[in-house]
mmJSON file of the N, C-alpha and C atoms, coordinates in Angstrom:
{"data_MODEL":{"atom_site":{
"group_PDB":["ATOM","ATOM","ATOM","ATOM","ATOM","ATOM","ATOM","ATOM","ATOM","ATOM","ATOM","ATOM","ATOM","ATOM","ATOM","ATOM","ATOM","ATOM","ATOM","ATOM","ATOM","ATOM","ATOM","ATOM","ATOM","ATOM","ATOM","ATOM","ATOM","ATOM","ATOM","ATOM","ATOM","ATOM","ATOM","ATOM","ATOM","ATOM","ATOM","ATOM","ATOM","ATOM","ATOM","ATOM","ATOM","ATOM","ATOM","ATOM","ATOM","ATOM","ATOM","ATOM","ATOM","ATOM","ATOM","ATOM","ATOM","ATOM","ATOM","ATOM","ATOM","ATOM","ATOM","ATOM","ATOM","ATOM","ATOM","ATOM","ATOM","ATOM","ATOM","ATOM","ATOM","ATOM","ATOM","ATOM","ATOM","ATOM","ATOM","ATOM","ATOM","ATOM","ATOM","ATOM","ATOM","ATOM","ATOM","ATOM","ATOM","ATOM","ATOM","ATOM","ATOM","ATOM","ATOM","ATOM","ATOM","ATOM","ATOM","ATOM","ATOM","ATOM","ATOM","ATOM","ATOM","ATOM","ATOM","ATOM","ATOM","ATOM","ATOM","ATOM","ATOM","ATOM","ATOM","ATOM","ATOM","ATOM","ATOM","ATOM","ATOM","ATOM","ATOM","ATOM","ATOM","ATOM","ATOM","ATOM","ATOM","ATOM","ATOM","ATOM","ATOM","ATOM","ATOM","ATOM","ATOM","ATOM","ATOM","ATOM","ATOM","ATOM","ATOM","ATOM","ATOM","ATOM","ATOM","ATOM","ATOM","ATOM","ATOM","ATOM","ATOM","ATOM","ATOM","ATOM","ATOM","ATOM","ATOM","ATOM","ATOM","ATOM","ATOM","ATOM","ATOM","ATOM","ATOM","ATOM","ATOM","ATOM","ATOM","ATOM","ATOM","ATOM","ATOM","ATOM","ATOM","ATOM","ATOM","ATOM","ATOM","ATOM","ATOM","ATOM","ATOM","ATOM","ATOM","ATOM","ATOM","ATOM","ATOM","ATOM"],
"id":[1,2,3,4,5,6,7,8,9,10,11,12,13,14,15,16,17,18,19,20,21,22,23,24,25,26,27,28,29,30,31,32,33,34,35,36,37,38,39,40,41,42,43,44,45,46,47,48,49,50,51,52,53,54,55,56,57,58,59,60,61,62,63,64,65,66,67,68,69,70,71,72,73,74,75,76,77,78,79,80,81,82,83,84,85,86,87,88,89,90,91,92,93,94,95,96,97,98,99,100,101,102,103,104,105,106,107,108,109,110,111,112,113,114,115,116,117,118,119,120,121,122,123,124,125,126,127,128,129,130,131,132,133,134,135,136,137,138,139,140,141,142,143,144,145,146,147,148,149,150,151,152,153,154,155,156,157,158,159,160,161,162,163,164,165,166,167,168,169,170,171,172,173,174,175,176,177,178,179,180,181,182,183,184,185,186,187,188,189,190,191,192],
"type_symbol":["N","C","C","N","C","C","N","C","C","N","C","C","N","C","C","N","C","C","N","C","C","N","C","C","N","C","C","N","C","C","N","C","C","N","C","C","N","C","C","N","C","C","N","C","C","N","C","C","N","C","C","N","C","C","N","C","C","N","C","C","N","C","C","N","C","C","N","C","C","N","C","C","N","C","C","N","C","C","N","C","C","N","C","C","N","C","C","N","C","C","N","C","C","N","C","C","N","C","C","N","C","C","N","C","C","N","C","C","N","C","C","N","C","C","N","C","C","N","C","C","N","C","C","N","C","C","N","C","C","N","C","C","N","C","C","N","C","C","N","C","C","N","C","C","N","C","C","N","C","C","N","C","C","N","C","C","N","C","C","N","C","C","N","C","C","N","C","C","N","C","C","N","C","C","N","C","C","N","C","C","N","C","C","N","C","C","N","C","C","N","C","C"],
"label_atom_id":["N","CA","C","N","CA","C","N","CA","C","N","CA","C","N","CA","C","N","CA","C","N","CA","C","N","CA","C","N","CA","C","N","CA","C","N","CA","C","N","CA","C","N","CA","C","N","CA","C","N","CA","C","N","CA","C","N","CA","C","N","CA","C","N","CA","C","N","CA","C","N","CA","C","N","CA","C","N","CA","C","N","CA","C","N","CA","C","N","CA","C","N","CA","C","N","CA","C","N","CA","C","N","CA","C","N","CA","C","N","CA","C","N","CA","C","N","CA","C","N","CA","C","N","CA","C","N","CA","C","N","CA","C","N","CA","C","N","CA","C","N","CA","C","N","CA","C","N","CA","C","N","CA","C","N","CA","C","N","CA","C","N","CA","C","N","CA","C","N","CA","C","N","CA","C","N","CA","C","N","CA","C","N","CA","C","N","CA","C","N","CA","C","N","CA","C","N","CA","C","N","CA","C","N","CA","C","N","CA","C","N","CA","C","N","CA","C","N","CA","C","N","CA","C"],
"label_alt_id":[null,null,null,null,null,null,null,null,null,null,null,null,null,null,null,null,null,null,null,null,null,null,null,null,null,null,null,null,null,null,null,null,null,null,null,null,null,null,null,null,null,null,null,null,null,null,null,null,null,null,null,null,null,null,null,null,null,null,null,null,null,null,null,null,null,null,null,null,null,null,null,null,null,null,null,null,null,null,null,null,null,null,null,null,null,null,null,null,null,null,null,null,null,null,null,null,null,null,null,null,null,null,null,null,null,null,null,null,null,null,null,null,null,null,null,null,null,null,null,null,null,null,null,null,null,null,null,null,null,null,null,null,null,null,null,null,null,null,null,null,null,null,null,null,null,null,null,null,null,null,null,null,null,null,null,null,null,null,null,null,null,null,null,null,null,null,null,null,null,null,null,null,null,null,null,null,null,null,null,null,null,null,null,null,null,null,null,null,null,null,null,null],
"label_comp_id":["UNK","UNK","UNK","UNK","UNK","UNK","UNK","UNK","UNK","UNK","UNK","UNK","UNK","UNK","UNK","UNK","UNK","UNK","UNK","UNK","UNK","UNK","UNK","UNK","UNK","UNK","UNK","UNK","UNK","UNK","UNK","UNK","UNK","UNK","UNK","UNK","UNK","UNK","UNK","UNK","UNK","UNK","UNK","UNK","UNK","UNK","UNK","UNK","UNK","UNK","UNK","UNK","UNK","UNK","UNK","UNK","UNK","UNK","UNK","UNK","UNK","UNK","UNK","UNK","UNK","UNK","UNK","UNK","UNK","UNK","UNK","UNK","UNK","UNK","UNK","UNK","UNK","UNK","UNK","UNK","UNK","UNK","UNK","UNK","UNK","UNK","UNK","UNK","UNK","UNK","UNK","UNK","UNK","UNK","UNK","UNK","UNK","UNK","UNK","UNK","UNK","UNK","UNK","UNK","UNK","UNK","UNK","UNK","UNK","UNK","UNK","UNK","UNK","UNK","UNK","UNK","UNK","UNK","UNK","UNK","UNK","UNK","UNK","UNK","UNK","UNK","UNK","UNK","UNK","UNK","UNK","UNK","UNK","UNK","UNK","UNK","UNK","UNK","UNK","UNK","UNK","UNK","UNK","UNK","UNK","UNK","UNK","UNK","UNK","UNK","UNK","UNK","UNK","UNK","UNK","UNK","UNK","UNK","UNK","UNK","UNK","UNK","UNK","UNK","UNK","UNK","UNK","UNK","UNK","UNK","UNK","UNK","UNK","UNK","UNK","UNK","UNK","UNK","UNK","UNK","UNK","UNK","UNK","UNK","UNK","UNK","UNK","UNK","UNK","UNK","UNK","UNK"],
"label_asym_id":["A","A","A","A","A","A","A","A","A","A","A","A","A","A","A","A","A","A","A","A","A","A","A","A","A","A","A","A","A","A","A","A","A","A","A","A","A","A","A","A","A","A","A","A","A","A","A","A","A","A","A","A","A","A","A","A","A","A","A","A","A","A","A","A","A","A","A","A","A","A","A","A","A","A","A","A","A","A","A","A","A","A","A","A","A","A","A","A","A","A","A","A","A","A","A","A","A","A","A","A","A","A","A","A","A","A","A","A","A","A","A","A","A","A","A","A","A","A","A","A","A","A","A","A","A","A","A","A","A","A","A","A","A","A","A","A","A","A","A","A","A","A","A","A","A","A","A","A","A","A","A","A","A","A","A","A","A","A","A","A","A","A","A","A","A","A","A","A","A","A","A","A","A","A","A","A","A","A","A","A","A","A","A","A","A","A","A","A","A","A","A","A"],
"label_entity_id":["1","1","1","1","1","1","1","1","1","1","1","1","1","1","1","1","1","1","1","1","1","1","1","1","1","1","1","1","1","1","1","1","1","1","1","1","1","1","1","1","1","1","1","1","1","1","1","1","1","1","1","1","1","1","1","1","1","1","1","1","1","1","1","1","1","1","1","1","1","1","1","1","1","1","1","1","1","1","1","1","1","1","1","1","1","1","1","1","1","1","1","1","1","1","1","1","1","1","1","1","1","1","1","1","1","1","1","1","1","1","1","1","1","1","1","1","1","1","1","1","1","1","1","1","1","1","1","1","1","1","1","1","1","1","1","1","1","1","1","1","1","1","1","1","1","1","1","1","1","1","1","1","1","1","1","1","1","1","1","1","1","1","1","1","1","1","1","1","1","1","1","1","1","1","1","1","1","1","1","1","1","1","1","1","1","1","1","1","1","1","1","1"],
"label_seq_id":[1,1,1,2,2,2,3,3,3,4,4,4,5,5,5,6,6,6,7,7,7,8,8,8,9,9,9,10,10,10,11,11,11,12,12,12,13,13,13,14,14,14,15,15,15,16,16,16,17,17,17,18,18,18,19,19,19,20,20,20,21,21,21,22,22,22,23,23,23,24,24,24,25,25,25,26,26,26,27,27,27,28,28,28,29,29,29,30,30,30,31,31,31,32,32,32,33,33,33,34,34,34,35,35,35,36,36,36,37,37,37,38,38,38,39,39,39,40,40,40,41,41,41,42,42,42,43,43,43,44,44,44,45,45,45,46,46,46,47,47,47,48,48,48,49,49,49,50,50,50,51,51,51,52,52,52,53,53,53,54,54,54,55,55,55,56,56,56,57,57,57,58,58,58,59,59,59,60,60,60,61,61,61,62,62,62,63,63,63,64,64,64],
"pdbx_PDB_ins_code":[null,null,null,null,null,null,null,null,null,null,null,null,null,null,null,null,null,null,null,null,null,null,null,null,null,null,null,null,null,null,null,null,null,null,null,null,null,null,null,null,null,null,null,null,null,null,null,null,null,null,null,null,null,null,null,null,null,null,null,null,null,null,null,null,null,null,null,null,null,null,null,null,null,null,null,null,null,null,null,null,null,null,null,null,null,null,null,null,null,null,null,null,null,null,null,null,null,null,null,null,null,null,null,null,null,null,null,null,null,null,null,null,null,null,null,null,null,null,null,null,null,null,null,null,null,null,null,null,null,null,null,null,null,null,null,null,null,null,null,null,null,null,null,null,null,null,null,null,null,null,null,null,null,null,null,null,null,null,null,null,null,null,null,null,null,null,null,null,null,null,null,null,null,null,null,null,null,null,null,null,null,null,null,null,null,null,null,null,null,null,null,null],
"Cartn_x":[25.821,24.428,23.595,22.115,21.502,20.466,20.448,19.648,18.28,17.401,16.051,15.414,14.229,13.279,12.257,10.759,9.943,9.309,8.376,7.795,7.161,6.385,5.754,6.857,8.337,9.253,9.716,10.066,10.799,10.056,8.533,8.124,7.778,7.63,7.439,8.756,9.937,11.658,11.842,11.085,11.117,10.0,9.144,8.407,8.993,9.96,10.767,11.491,12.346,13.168,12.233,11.438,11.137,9.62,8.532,7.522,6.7,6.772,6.488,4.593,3.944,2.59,2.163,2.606,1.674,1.552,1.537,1.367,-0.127,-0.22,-1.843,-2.821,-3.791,-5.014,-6.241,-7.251,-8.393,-8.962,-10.166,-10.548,-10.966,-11.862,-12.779,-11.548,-10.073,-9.723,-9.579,-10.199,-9.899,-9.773,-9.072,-8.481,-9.38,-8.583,-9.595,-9.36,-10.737,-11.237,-10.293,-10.042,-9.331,-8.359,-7.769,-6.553,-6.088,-4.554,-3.77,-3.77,-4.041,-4.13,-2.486,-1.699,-0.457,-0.483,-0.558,-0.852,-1.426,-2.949,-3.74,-2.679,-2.433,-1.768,-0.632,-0.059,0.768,0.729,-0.465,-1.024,-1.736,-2.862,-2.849,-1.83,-1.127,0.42,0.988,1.193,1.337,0.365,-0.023,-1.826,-1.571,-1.562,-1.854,-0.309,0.741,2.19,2.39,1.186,1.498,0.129,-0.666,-1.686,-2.921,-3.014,-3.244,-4.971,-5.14,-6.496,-7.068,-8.059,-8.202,-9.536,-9.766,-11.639,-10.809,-9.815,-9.03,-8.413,-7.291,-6.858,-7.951,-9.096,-10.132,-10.142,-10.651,-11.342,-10.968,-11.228,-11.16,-10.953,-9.581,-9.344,-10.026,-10.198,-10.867,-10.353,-10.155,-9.455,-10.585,-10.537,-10.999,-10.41],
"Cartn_y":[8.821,9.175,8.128,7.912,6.954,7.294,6.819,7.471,7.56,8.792,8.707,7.721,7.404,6.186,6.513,6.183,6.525,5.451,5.93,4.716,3.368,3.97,2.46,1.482,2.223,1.502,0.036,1.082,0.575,-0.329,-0.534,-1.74,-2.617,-2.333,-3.661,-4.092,-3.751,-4.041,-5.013,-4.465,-5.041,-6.292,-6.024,-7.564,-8.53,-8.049,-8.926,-9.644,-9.102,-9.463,-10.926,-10.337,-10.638,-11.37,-11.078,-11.475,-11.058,-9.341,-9.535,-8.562,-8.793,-8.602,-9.351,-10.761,-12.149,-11.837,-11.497,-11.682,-10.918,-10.085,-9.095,-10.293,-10.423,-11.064,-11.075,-11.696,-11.206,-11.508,-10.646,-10.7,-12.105,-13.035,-13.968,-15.268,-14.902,-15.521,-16.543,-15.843,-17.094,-15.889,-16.579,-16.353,-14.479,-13.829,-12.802,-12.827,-12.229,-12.267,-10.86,-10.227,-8.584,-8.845,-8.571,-8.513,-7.107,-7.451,-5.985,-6.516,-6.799,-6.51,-6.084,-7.12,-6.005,-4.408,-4.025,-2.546,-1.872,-2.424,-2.332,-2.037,-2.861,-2.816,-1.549,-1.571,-0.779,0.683,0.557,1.888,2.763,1.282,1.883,1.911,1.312,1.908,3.179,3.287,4.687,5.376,5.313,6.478,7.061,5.681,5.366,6.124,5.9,6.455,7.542,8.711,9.787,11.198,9.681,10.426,11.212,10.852,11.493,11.003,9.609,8.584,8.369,7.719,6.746,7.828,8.625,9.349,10.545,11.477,12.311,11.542,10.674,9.827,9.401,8.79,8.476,9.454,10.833,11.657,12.335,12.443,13.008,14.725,15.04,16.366,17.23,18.416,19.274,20.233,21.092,22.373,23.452,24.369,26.045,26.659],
"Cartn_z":[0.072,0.185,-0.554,0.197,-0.511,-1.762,-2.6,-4.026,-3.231,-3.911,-3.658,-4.233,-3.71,-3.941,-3.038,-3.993,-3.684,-2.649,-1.86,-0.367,-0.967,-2.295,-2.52,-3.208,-4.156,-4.417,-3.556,-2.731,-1.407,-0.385,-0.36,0.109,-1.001,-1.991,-2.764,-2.665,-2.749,-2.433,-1.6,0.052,1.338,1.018,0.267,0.27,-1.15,-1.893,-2.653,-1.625,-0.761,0.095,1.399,1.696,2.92,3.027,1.818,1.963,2.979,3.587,4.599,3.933,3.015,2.466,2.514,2.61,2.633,4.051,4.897,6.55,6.913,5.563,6.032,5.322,5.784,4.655,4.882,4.066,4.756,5.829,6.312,8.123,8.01,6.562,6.924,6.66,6.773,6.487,5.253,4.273,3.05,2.061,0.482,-0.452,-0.559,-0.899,-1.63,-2.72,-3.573,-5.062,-5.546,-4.92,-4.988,-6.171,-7.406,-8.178,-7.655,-7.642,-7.601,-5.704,-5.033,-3.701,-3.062,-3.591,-2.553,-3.292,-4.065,-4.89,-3.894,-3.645,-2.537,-1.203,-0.425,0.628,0.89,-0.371,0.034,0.158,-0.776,-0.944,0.587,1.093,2.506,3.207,3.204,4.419,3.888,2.82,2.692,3.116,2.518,2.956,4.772,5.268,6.959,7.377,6.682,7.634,7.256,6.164,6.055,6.632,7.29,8.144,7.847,6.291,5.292,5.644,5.645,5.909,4.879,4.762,3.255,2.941,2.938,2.576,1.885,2.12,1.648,0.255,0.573,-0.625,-1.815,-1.579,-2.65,-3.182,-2.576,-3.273,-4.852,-5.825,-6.738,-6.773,-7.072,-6.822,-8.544,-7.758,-8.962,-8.982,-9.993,-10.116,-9.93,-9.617,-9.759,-10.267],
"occupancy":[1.0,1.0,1.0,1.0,1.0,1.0,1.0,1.0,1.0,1.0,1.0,1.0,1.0,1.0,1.0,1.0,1.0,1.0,1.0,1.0,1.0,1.0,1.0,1.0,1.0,1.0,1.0,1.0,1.0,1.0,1.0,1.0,1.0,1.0,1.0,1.0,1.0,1.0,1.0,1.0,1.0,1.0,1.0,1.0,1.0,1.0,1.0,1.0,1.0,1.0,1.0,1.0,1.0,1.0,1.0,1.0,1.0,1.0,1.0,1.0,1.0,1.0,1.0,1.0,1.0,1.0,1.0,1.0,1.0,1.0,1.0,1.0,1.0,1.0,1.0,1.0,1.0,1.0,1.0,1.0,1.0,1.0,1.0,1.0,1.0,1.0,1.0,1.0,1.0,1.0,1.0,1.0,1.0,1.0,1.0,1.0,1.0,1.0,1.0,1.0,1.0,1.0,1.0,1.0,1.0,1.0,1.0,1.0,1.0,1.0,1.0,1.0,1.0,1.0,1.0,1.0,1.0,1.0,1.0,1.0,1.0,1.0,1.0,1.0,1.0,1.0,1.0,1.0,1.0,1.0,1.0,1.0,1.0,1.0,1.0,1.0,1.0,1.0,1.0,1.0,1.0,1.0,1.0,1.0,1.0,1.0,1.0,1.0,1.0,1.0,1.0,1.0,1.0,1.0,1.0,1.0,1.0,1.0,1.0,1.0,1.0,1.0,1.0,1.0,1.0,1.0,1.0,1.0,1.0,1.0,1.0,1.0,1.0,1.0,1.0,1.0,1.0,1.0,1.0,1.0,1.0,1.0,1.0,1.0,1.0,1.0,1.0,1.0,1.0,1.0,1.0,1.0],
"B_iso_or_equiv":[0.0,0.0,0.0,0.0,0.0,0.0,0.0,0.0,0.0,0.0,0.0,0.0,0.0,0.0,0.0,0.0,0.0,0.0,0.0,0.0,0.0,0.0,0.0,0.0,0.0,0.0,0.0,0.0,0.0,0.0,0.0,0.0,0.0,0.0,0.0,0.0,0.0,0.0,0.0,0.0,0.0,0.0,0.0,0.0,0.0,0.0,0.0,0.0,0.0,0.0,0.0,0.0,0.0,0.0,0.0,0.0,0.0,0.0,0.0,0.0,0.0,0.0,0.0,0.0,0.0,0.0,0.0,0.0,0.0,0.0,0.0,0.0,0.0,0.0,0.0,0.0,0.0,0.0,0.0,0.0,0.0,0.0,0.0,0.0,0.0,0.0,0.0,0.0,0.0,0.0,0.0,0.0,0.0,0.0,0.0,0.0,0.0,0.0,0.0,0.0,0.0,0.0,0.0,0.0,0.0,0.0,0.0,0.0,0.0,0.0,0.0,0.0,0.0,0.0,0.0,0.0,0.0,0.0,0.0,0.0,0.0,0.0,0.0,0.0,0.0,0.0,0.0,0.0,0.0,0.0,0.0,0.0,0.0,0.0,0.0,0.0,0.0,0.0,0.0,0.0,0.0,0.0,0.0,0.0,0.0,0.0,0.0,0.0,0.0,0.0,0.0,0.0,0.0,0.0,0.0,0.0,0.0,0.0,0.0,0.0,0.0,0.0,0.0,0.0,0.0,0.0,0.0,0.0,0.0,0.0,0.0,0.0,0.0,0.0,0.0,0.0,0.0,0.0,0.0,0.0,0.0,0.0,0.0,0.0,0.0,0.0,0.0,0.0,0.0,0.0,0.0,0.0],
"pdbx_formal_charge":[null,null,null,null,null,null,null,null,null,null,null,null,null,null,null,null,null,null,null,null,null,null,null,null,null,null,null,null,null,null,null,null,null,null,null,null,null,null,null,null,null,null,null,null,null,null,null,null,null,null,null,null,null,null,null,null,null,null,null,null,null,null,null,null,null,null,null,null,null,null,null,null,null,null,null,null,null,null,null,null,null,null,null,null,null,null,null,null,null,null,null,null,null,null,null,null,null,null,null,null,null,null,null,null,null,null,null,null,null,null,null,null,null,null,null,null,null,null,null,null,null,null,null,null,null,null,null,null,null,null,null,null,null,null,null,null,null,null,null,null,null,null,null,null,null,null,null,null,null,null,null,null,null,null,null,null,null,null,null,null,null,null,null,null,null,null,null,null,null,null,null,null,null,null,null,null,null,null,null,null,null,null,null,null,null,null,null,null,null,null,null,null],
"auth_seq_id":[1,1,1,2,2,2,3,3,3,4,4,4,5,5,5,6,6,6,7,7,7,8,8,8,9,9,9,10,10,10,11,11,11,12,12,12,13,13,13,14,14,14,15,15,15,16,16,16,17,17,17,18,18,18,19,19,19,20,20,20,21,21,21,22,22,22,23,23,23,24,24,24,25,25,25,26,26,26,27,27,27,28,28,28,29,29,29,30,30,30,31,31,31,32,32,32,33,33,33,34,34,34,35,35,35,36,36,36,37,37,37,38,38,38,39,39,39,40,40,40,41,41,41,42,42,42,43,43,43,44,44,44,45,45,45,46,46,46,47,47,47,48,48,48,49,49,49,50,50,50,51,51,51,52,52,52,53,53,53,54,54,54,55,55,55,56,56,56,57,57,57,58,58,58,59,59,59,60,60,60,61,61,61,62,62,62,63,63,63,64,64,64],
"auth_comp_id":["UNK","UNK","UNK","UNK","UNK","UNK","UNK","UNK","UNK","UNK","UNK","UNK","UNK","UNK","UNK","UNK","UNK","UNK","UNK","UNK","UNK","UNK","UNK","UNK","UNK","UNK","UNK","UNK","UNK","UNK","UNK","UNK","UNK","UNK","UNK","UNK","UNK","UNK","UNK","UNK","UNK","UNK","UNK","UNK","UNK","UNK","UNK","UNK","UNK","UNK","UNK","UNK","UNK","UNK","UNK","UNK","UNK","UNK","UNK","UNK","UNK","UNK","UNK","UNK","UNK","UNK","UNK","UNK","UNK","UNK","UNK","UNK","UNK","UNK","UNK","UNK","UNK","UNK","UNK","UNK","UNK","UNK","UNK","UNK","UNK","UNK","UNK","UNK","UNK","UNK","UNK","UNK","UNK","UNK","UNK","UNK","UNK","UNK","UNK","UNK","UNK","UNK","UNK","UNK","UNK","UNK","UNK","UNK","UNK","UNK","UNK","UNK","UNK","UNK","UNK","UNK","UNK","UNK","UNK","UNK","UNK","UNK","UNK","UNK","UNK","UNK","UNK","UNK","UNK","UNK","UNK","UNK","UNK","UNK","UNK","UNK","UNK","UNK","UNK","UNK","UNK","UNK","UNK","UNK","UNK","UNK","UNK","UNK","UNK","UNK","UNK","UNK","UNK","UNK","UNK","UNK","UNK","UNK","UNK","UNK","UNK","UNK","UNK","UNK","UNK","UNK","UNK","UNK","UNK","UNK","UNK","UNK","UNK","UNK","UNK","UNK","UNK","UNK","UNK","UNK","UNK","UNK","UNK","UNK","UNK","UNK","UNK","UNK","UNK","UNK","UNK","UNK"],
"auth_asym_id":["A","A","A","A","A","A","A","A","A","A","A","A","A","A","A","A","A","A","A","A","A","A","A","A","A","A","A","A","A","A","A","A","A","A","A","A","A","A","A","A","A","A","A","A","A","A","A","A","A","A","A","A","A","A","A","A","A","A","A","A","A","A","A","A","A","A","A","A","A","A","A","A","A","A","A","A","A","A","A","A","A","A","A","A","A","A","A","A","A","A","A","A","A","A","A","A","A","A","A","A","A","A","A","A","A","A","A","A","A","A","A","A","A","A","A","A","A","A","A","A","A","A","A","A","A","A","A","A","A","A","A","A","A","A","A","A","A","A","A","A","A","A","A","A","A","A","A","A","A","A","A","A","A","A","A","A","A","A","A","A","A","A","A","A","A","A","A","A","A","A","A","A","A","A","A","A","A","A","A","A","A","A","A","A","A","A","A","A","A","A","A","A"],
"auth_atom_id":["N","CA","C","N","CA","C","N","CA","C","N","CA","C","N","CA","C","N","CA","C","N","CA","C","N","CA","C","N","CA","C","N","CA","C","N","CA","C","N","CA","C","N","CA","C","N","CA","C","N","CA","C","N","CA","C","N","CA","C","N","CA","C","N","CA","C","N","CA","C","N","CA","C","N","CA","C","N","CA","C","N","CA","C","N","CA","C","N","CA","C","N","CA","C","N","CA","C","N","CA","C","N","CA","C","N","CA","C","N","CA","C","N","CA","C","N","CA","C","N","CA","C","N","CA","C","N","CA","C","N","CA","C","N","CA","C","N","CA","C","N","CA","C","N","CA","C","N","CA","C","N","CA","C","N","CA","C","N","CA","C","N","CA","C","N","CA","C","N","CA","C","N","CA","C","N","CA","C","N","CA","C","N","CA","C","N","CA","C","N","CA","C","N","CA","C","N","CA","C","N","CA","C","N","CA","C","N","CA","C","N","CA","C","N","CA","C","N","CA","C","N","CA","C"],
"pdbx_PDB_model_num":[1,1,1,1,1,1,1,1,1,1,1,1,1,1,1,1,1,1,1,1,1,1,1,1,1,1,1,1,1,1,1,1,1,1,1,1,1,1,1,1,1,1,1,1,1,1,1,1,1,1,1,1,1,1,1,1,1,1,1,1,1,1,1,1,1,1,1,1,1,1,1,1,1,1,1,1,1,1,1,1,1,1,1,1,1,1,1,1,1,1,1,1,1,1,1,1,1,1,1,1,1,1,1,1,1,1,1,1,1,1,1,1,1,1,1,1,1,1,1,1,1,1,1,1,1,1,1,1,1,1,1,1,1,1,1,1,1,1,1,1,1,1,1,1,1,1,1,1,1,1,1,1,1,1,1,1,1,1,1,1,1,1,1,1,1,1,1,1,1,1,1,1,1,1,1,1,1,1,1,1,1,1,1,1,1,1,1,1,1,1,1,1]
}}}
């Protein structure tokens, strides 16, 4: 059996391996000012492959 590991683990893993985060970049095409951006990235692919969408994810949860 394979050990658990969490989704964002496991693509920063796949982009140790493979580099495959350098392939997204920005629309205007040049450097972005962004720090953290694969963090960024991976975070929307998660977000996006659990259908969840990025306005839900931002939001700040509150208790009652």
């Amino acid at each position: 059996m394979l050990p658990r590991i969490d989704l964002p683990d496991l693509l920063f893993e796949v982009h140790s391996w493979t580099g495959f985060l350098d392939a997204f970049g920005h629309v205007s095409e040049r450097r972005t000012r962004m720090e953290g951006l694969l963090v960024s990235l991976v975070a929307l692919l998660v977000v996006e492959s659990r259908n969840i969408g990025l306005t839900p994810s931002s939001r700040r949860r509150t208790r009652r």
